[in-house]
C-alpha positions as CSV (number, residue, x, y, z in Angstrom):
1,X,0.0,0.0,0.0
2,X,1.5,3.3,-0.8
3,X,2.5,5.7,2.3
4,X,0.1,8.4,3.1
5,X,1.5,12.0,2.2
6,X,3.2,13.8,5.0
7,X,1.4,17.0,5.1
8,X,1.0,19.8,8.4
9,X,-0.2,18.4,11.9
10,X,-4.4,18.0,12.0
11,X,-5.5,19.9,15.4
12,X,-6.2,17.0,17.9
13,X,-10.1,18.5,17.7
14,X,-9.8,18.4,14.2
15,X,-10.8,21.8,13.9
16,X,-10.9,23.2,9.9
17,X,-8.9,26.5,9.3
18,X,-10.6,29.5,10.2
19,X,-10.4,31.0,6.6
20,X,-12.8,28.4,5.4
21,X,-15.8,30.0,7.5
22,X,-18.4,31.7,5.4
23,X,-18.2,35.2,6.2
24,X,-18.2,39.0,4.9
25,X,-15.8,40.2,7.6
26,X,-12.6,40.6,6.5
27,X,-10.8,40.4,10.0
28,X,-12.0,37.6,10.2
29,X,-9.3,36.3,7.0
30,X,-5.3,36.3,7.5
31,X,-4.2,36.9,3.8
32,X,-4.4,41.0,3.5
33,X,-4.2,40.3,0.1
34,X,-8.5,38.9,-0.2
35,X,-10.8,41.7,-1.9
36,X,-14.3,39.7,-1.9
37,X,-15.2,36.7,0.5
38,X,-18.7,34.7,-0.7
39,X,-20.7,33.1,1.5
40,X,-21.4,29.2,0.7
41,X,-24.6,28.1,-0.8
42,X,-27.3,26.7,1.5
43,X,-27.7,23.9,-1.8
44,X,-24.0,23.2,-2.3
45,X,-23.6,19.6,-2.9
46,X,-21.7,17.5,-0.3
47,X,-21.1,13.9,-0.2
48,X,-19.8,11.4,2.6
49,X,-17.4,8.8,2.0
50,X,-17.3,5.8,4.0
51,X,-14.1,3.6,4.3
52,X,-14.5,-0.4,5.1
53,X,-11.1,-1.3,4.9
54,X,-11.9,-5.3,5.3
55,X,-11.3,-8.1,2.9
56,X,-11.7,-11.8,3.1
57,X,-8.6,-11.6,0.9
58,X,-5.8,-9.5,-0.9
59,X,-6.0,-9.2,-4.3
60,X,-2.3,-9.4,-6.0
61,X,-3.6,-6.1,-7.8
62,X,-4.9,-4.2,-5.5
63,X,-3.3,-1.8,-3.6
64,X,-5.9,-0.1,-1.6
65,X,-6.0,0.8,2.3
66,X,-7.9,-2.6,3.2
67,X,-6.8,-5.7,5.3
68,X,-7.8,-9.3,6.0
69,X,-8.3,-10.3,9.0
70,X,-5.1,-12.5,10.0
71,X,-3.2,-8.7,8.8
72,X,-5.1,-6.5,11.3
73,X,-4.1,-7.8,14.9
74,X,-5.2,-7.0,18.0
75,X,-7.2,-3.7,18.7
76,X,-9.3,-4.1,15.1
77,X,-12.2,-5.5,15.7
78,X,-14.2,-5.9,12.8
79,X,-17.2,-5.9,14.5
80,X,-17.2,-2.8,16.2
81,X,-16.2,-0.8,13.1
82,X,-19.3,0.9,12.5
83,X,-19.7,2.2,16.2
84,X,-16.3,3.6,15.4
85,X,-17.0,5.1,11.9
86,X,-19.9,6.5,13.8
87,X,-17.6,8.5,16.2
88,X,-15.9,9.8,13.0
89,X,-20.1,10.8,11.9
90,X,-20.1,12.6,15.3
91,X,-16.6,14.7,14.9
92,X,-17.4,15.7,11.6
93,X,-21.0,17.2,12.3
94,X,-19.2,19.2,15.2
95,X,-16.3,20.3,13.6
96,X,-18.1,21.6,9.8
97,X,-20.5,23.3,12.6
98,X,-17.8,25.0,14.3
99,X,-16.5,25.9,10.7
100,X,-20.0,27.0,9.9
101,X,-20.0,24.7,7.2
102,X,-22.6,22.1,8.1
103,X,-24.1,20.7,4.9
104,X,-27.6,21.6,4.4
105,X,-28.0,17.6,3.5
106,X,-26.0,15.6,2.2
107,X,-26.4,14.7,-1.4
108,X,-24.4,11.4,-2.1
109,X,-23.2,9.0,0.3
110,X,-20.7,5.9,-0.6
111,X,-19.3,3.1,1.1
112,X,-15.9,1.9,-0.3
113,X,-13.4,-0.2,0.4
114,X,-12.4,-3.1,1.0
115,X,-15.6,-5.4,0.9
116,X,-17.9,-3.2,2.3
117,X,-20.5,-6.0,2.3
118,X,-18.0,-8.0,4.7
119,X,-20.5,-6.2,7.9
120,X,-23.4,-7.2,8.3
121,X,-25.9,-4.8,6.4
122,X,-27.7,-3.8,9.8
123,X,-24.1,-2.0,10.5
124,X,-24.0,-0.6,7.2
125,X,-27.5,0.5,7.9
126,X,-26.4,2.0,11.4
127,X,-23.6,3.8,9.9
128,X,-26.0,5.7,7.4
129,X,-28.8,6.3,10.2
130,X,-25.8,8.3,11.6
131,X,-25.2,10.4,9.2
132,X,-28.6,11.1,8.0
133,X,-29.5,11.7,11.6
134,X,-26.2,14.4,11.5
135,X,-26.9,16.0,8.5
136,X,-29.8,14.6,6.8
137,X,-30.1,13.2,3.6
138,X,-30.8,14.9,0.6
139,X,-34.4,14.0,-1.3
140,X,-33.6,11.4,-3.7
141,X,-30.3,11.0,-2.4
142,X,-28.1,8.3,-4.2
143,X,-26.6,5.9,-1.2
144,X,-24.1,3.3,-3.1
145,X,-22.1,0.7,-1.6
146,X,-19.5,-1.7,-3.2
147,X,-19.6,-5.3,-3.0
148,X,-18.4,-8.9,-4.1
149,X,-20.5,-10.9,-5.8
150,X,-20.2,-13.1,-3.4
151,X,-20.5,-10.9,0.0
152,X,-24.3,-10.2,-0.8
153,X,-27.5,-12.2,-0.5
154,X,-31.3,-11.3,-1.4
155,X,-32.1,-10.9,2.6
156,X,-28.6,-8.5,3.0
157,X,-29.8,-6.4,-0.2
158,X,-33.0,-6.0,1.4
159,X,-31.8,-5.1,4.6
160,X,-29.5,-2.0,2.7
161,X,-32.5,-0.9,0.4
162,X,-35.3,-0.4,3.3
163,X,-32.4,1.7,5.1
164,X,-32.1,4.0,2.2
165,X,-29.6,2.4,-0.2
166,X,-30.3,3.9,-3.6
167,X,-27.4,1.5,-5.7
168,X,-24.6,-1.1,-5.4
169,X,-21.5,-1.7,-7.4
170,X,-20.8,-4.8,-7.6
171,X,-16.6,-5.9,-8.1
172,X,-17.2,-8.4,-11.2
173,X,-13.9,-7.8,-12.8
174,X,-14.3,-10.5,-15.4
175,X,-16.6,-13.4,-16.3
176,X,-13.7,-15.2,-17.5
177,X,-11.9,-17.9,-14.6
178,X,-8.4,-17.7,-15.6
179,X,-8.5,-13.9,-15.6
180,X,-10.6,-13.8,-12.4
181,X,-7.7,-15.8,-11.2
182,X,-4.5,-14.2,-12.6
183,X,-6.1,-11.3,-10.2
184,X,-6.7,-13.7,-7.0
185,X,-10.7,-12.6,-7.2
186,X,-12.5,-15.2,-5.4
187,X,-16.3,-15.5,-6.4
188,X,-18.0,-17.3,-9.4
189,X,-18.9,-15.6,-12.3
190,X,-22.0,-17.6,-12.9
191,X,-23.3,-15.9,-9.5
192,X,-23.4,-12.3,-11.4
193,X,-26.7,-12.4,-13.2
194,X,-27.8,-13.5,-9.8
195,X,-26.8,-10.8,-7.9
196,X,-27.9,-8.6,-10.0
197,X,-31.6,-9.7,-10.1
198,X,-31.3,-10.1,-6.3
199,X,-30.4,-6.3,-6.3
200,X,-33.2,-5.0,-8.6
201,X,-35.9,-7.3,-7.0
202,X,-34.8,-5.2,-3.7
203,X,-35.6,-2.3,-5.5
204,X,-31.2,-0.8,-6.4
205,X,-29.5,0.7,-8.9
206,X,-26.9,-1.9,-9.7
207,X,-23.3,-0.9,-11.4
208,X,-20.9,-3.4,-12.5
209,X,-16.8,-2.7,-12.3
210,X,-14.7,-4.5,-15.0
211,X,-10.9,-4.5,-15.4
212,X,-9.3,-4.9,-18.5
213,X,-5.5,-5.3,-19.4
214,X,-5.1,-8.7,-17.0
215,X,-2.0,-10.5,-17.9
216,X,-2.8,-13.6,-19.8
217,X,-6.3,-11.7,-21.0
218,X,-7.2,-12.0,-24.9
219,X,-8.9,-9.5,-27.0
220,X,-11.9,-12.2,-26.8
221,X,-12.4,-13.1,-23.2
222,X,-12.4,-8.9,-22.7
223,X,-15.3,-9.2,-25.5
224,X,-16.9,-12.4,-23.5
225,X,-16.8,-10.1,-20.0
226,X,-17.9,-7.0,-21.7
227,X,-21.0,-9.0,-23.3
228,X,-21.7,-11.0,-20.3
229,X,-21.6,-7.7,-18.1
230,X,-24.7,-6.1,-20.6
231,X,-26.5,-9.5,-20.9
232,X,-27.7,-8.4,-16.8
233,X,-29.6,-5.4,-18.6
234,X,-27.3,-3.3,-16.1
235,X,-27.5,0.7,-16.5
236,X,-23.8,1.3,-15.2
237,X,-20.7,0.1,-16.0
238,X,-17.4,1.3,-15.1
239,X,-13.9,-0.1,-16.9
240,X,-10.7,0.7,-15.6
241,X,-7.2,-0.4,-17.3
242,X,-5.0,-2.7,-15.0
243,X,-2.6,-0.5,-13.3
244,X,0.0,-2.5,-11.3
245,X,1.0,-0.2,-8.5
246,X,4.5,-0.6,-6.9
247,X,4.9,-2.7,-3.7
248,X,1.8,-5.4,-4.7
249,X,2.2,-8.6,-5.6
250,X,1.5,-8.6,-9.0
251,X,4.7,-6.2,-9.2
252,X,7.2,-8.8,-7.7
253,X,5.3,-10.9,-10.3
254,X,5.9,-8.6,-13.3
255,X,9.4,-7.9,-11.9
256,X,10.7,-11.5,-11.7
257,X,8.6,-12.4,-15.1
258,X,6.4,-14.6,-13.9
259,X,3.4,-12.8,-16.0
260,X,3.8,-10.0,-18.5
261,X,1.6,-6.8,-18.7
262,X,0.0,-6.3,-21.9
263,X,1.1,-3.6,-25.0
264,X,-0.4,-0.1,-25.1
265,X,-1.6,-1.3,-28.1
266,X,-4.0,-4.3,-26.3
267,X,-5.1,-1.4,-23.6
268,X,-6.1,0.8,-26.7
269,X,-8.2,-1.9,-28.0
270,X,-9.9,-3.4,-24.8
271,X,-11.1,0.4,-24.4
272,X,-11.9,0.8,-27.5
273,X,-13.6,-2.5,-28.2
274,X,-15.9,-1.5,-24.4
275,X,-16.5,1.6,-26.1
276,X,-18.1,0.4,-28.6
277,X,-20.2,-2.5,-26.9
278,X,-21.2,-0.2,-24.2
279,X,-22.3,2.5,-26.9
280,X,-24.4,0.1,-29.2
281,X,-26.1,-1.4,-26.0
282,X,-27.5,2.3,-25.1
283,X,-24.9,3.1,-22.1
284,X,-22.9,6.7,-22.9
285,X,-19.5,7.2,-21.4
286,X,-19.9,10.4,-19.6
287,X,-16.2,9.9,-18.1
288,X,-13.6,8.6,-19.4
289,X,-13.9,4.9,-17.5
290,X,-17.9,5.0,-17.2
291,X,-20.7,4.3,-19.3
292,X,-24.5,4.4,-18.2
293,X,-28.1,5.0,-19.6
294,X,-28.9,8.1,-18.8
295,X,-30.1,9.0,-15.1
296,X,-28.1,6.6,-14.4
297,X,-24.9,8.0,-13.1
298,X,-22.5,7.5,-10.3
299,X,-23.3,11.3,-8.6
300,X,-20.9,11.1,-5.6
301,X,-18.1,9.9,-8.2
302,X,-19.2,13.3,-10.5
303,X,-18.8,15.2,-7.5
304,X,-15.5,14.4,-7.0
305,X,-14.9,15.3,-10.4
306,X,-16.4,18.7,-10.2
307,X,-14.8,19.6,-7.0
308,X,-17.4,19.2,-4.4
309,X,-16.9,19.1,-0.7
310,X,-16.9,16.0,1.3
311,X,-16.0,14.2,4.2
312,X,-14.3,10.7,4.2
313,X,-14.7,8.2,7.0
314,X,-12.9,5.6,7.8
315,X,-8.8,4.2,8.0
316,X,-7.1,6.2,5.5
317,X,-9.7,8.1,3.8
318,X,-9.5,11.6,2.6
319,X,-11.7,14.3,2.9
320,X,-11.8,18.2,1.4
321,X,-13.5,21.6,2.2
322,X,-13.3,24.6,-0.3
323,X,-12.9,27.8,0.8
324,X,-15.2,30.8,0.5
325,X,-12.6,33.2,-0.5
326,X,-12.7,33.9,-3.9
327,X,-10.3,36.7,-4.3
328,X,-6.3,36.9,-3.3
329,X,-3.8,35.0,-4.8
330,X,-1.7,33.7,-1.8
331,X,-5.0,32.6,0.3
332,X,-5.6,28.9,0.1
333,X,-8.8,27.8,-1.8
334,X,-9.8,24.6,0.2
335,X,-8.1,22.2,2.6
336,X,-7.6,18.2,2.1
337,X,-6.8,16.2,4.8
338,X,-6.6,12.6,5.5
339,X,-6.8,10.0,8.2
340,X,-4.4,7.4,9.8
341,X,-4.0,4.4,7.7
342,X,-4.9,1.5,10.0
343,X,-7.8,0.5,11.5
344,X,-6.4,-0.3,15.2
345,X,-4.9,3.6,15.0
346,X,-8.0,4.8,13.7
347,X,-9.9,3.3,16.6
348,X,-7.4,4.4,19.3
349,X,-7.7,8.3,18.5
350,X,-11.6,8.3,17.9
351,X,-12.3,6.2,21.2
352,X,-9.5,8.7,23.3
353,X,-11.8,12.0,21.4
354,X,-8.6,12.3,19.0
355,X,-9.7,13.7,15.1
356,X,-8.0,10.6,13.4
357,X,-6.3,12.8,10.4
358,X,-3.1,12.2,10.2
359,X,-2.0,15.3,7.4
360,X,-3.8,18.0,5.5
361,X,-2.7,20.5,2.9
362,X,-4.1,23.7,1.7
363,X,-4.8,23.8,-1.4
364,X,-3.6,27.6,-3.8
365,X,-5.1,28.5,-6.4
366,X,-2.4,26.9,-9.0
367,X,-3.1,23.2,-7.3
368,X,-6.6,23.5,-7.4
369,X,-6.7,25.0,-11.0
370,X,-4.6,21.7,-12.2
371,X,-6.6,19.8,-10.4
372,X,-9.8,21.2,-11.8
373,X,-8.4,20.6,-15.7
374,X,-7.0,16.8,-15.0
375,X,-10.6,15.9,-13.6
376,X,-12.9,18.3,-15.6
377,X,-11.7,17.1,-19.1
378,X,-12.6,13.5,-17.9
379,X,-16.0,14.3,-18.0
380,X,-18.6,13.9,-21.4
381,X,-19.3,18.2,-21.8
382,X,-15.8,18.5,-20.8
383,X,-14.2,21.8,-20.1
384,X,-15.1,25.2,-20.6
385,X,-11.9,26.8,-22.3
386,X,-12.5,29.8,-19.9
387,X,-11.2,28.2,-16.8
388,X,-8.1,27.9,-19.0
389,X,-4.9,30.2,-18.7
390,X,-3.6,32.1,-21.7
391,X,-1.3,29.1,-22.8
392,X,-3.8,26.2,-22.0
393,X,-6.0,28.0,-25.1
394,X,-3.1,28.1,-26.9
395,X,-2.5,24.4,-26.7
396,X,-6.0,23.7,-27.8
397,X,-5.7,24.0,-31.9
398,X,-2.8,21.7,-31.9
399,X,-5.0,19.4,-29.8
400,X,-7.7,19.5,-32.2
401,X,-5.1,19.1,-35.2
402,X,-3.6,15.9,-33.5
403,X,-7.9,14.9,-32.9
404,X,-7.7,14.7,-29.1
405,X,-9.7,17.3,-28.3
406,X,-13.7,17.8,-30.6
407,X,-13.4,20.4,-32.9
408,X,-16.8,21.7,-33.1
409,X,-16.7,21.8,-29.3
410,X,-14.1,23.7,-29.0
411,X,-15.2,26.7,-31.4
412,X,-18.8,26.8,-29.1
413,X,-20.6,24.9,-32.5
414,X,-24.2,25.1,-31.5
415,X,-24.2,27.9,-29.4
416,X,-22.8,27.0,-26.3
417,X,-19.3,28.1,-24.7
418,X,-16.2,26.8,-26.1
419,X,-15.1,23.5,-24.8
420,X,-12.4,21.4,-24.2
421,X,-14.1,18.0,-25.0
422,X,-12.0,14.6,-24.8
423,X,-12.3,12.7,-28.5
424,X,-12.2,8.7,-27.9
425,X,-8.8,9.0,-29.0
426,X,-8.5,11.9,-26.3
427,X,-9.9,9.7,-23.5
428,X,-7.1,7.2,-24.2
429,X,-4.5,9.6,-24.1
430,X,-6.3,11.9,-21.0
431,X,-3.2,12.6,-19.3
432,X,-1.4,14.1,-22.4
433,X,-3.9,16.2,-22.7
434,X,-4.2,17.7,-19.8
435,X,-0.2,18.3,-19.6
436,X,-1.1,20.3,-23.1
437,X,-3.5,22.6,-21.0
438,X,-1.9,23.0,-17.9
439,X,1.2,23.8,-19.4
């Protein structure tokens, strides 16, 4: 698992910075430099993340913050973790209070992980009373979990759709065994059209999550996962390229040459070939790894793409605030922080009244404008060339030229602003891009 970054101390309290308080009162901001402070919208969206770091095994892949249980030790106790998260619930509502930043409701919630499904649903269920019982929830909401295929059953799918679940995303991967195997996944891929009926009969969205680019994976089993995924009459499907992450086990695999990664080339094709499969069956990608019908998509995931504010529960999870002030180039524009990485430490500060962050940084207006471009562009209307510096326009002809970035979009065709909008070639060289238009 990769280290957390360092960043600057989190007050034991947990208390934000006082510059992200809504306010017209100028004393009330360090940076001499602000001309205009805005007060934050009663209906600005705000998600919660939770984080359910357990697994009934480690993926070779997968280099997430989650543990099984013979890797947790003593002081993690699996079955007290949502009376834990719910501490976390309980610090949060006072300290955004404090901050003056209490969500009017909260608009997504989604449990991550880890095997989320790994509690029993009645704690996932507790763990959401508490935070619509902080906060409240939104009308029509969209409450997602993850899960395994094989972590669910029609009674536990019940259980999380009478509490207010809206959607699940279920971990298929791939319906072919080797591949399911090459990446250490455990459950049977007949049991997917199963769970899926056993989630709409419950009355939930369903999403399934593909990988393509396993080692050992031909063009045609990608097809035969692809095809079995839509045969479920599914609305949402994300894909995501293989990415072997340093310090996992499919690295000292790759490294010693037990199992080679495939070409750029193969990648190019599984996405394309999705593309395609997805597009013909109804389901538009409006990012660059997710396709649904529309209605259909993954709003806490878009929120994180458009910069929202939310708070992340859990071991390791991170969490951000904007800032109000709008004006003055040295004052920070929003603060991310993040938690302590393992559950027993996690436990230990939250029990002892402790936040359980372990770093934050503030963000300046440079970061956040990068960050705003690499995330922005992913999305189907893309971005609008305004929130683009002098040499970021610049950049854009030669990105049309080379057909990364839709001409017509990018001239304002139709009538609408101009906009930098990712061709398929585009979303397949994403990062590229977005070095073009950062500069």
């Amino acid at each position: 698992m990769p280290a957390l970054p360092s960043g600057i101390p989190v007050p034991d309290d947990g208390a934000l910075p006082a510059w992200v308080r809504p306010s017209t009162n100028l004393a009330e901001v360090s940076d001499a430099q602000v001309t205009r402070v805005t007060q934050v919208s009663d209906t600005q969206p705000f998600g919660v993340y939770v984080h359910v770091p357990f697994c009934t095994v480690r993926c070779g892949y997968c280099d997430f913050n989650t543990y099984t249980a013979s890797e947790l030790g003593g002081g993690a106790n699996q079955a007290q973790y949502a009376t834990t998260a719910l501490l976390e619930v309980d610090l949060a509502a006072k300290v955004l209070a404090d901050a003056g930043r209490a969500p009017a409701a909260v608009s997504t919630v989604f449990f991550g992980g880890g095997t989320p499904t790994m509690l029993p649903a009645e704690d996932l269920a507790r763990v959401l009373d508490g935070i619509r019982g902080a906060w409240g929830l939104a009308v029509a909401a969209e409450v997602t979990t993850e899960a395994n295929p094989d972590s669910v059953t029609p009674e536990s799918l019940r259980v999380l759709a009478d509490a207010g679940f809206t959607r699940v995303s279920f971990g298929m991967q791939s319906a072919v065994p080797h591949v399911l195997a090459t990446l250490e996944r455990t459950h049977d891929p007949l049991r997917i059209p199963d769970v899926v009926r056993w989630a709409r009969d419950a009355g939930l969205d369903v999403s399934l999550d593909l990988i393509y680019g396993t080692p050992g994976e031909s063009l045609d089993d990608w097809r035969t996962s692809v095809e079995t995924a839509l045969a479920t009459g599914v609305d949402h499907v994300s894909a995501y390229a293989l990415v072997v992450e340093p310090g996992t086990k499919m690295a000292a695999q790759v490294r010693r040459g037990e199992v080679a990664l495939p070409s750029d080339d193969d990648q190019a094709a599984k996405y394309e070939l999705v593309d395609d499969l997805l597009t013909q069956a109804g389901l538009r990608s409006y990012e660059v790894s997710n396709w649904s019908r529309a209605g259909h998509e993954c709003r806490h995931n878009i929120g994180y793409w458009r910069g929202d504010d939310w708070w992340g529960i859990g071991p390791g999870a991170h969490s951000y605030v904007s800032a109000p002030v709008v004006d003055g180039a040295s004052t920070p524009v929003g603060v991310r922080w993040w938690n302590v990485k393992h559950p027993r430490a996690y436990a230990t500060r939250l029990e002892a009244g402790q936040s359980p962050g372990a770093g934050r940084e503030l963000l300046t207006r440079a970061e956040a404008h990068l960050e705003r471009v690499m995330l922005g562009v992913r999305l189907r209307e893309g971005l609008d060339l305004g929130v683009l510096s002098d040499a970021g326009r610049t950049a854009v002809a030669g990105l049309v030229a080379r057909e990364l970035l839709d001409g017509r979009a990018a001239v304002g065709a139709g009538g609408g602003p101009a906009r930098a909008v990712l061709t398929r070639r585009g979303r397949l060289l994403a990062d590229s891009v977005v070095r073009d238009l950062t500069a």
